[in-house]
C-alpha positions as CSV (number, residue, x, y, z in Angstrom):
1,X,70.0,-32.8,3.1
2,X,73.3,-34.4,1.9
3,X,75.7,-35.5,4.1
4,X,78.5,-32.7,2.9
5,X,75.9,-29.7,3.8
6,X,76.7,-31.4,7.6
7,X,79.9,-30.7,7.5
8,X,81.3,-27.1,8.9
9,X,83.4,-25.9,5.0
10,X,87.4,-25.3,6.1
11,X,89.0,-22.7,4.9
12,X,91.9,-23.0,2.9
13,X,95.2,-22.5,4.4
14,X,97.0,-19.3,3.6
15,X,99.2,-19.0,0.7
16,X,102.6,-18.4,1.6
17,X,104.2,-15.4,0.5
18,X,106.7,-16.7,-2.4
19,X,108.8,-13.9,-4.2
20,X,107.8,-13.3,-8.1
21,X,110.7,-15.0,-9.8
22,X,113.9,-12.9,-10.2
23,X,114.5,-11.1,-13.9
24,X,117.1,-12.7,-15.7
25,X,119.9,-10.2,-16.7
26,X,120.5,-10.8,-20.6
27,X,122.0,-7.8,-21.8
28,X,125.5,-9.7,-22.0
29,X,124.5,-13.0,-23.3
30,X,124.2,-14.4,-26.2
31,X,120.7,-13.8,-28.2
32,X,120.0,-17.6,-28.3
33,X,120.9,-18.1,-24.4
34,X,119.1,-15.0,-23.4
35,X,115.7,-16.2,-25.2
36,X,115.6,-19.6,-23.2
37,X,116.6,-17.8,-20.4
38,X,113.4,-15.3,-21.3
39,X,111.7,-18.3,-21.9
40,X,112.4,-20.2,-18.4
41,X,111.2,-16.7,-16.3
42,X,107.9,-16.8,-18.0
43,X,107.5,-20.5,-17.2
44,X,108.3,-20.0,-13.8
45,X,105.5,-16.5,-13.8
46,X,103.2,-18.8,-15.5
47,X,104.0,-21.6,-12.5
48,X,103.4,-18.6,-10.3
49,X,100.2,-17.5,-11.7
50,X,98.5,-21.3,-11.6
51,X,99.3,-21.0,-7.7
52,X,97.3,-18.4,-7.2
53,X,94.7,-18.8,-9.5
54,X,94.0,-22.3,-8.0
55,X,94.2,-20.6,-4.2
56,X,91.5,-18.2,-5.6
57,X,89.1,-21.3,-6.4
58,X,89.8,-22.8,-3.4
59,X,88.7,-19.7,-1.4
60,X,86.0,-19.0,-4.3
61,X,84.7,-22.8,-3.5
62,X,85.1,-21.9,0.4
63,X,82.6,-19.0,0.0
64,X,80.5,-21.1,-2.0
65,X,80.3,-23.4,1.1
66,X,79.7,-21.1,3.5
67,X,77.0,-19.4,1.4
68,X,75.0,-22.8,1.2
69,X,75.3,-23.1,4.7
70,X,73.8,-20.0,5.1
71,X,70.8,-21.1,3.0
72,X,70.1,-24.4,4.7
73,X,69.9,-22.1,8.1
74,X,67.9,-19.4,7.1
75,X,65.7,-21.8,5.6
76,X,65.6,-24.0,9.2
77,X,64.9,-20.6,11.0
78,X,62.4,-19.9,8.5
79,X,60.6,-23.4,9.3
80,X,60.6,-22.7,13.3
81,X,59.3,-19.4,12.8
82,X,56.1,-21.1,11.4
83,X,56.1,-23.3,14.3
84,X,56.4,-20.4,16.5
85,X,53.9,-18.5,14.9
86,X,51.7,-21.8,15.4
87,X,52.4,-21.7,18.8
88,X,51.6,-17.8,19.4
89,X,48.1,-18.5,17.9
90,X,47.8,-21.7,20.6
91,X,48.7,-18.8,23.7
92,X,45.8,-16.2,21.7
93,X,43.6,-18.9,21.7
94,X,44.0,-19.7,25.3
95,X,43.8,-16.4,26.4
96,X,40.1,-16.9,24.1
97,X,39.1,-19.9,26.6
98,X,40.0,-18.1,29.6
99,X,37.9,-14.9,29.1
100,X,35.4,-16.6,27.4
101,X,35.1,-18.9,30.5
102,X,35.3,-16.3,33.1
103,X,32.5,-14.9,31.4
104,X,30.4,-18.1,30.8
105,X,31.0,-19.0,34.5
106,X,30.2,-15.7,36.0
107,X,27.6,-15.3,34.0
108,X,25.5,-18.6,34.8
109,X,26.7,-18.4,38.6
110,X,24.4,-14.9,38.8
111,X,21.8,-16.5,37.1
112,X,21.5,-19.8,39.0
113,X,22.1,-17.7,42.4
114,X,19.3,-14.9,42.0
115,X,17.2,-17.8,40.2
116,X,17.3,-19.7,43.7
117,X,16.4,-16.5,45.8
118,X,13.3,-15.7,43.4
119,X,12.5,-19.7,43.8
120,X,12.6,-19.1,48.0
121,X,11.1,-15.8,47.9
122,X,13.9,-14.4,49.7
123,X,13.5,-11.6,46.5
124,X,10.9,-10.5,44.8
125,X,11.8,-10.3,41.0
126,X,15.3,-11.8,39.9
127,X,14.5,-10.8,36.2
128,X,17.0,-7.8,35.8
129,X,20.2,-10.1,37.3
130,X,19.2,-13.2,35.6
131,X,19.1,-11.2,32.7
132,X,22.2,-10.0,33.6
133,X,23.4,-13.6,33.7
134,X,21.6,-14.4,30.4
135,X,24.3,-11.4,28.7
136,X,27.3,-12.2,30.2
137,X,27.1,-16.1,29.1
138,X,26.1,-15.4,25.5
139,X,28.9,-12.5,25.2
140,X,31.4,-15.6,26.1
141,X,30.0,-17.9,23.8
142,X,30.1,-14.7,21.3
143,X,33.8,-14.7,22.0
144,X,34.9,-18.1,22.2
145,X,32.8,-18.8,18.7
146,X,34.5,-16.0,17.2
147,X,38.2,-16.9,18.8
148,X,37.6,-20.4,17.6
149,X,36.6,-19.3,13.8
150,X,39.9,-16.4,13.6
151,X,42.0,-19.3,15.1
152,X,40.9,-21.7,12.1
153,X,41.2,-19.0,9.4
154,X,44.7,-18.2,10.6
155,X,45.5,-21.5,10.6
156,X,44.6,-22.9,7.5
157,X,46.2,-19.3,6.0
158,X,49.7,-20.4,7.5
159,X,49.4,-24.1,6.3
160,X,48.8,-22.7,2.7
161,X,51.7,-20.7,2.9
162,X,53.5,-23.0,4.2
163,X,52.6,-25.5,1.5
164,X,54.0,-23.1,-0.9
165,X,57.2,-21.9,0.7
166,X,57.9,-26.0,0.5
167,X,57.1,-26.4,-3.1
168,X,59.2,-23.2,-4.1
169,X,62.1,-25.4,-2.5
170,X,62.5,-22.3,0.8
171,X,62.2,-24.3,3.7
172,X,62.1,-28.4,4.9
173,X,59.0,-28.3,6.8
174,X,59.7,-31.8,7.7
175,X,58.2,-31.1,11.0
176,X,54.4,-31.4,11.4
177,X,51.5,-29.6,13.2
178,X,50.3,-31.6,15.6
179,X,46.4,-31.6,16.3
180,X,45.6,-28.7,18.5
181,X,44.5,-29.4,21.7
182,X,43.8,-25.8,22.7
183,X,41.5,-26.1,19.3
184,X,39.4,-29.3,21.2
185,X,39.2,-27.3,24.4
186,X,37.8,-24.2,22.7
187,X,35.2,-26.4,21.2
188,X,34.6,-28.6,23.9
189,X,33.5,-25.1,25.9
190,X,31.6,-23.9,23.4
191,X,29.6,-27.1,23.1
192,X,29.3,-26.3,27.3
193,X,28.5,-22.8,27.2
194,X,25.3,-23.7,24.3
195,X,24.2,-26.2,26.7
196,X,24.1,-23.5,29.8
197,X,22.2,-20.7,27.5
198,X,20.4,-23.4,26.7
199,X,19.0,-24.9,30.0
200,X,19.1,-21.1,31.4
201,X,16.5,-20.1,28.8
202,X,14.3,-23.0,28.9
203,X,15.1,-24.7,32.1
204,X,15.9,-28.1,30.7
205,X,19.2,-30.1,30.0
206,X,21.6,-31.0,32.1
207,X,21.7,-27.3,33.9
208,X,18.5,-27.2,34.3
């Protein structure tokens, strides 16, 4: 951005009002007198006339200035709405790792509980709960695979577009997107919740 677009545009000070110049009075002169007479008034209209034309670029040029100020900030708020719209898909994400988790957790805590009782033979079939268990642990995986796959879809979408809003010349983007951290947690729990299915279906690993 050039330095002049950093600069707030100043408007041009008012024109003071200055009287159109008087009509000379020639019907007594003589015809020679009377035309330089003539002659001056129109020099001084056309004097008049070069005033305000050059008032009306200066306001014409103000506009101008204003207008590409305008630009350059629409196009800044239209760059931070990308990174909030970034950041909203971040928060739906999380909202992903939370359910998914209550669900992996709760889940594997009913199976490991009822598995222990059956174990003890404080009950005499556990198969319905851990069962039970089994469901609620592959519905969060379910969820958090899906969250995860949505969240990389939507992501690579807005990069693209992104990508293409900069090459038309409508926004900066000089700002990044940083890696997403939310993104590695998701997975990270995903990796978790295949390992818990895993050692609850065939009682190895490191749930087992």
């Amino acid at each position: 951005m050039s330095p002049e677009t950093n600069q707030a545009p100043v408007r041009p000070d008012r024109l003071p009002e200055a009287p159109l110049p008087a009509i000379p009075d020639v019907g007594l002169l003589d015809s020679d007198i009377a035309s330089v007479e003539l002659s001056q008034h129109r020099t001084k209209l056309s004097t008049h006339r070069t005033g305000l034309s050059e008032h009306r670029t200066s306001l014409s040029e103000y506009r101008t200035d204003l207008s590409t100020n305008r630009t350059e900030m629409s196009m800044r708020r239209t760059g931070m709405s990308f990174q909030r719209t970034r950041m909203s898909a971040e928060r739906t994400l999380m909202s992903v790792i939370r359910t998914s988790l209550s669900l992996i957790s709760f889940g594997f805590t009913i199976f490991q509980f009822f598995q222990k009782l059956a174990e003890n033979n404080i009950v005499n079939t556990a198969s319905s709960t851990r069962a039970f268990g089994i469901t609620l642990v592959w519905i969060g995986i379910g969820m958090l695979a899906l969250g995860i796959l949505f969240h990389v879809q939507f992501m690579i979408g807005l990069r693209h577009e992104r990508g293409q809003m900069k090459e038309e010349g409508l926004i900066h983007a000089e700002s990044h997107f940083p890696v997403s951290l939310t993104l590695l947690t998701a997975v990270a729990l995903l990796i978790l919740g295949i390992a818990a299915i895993v050692s609850m279906l065939f009682r190895t690993g490191p749930f087992g």
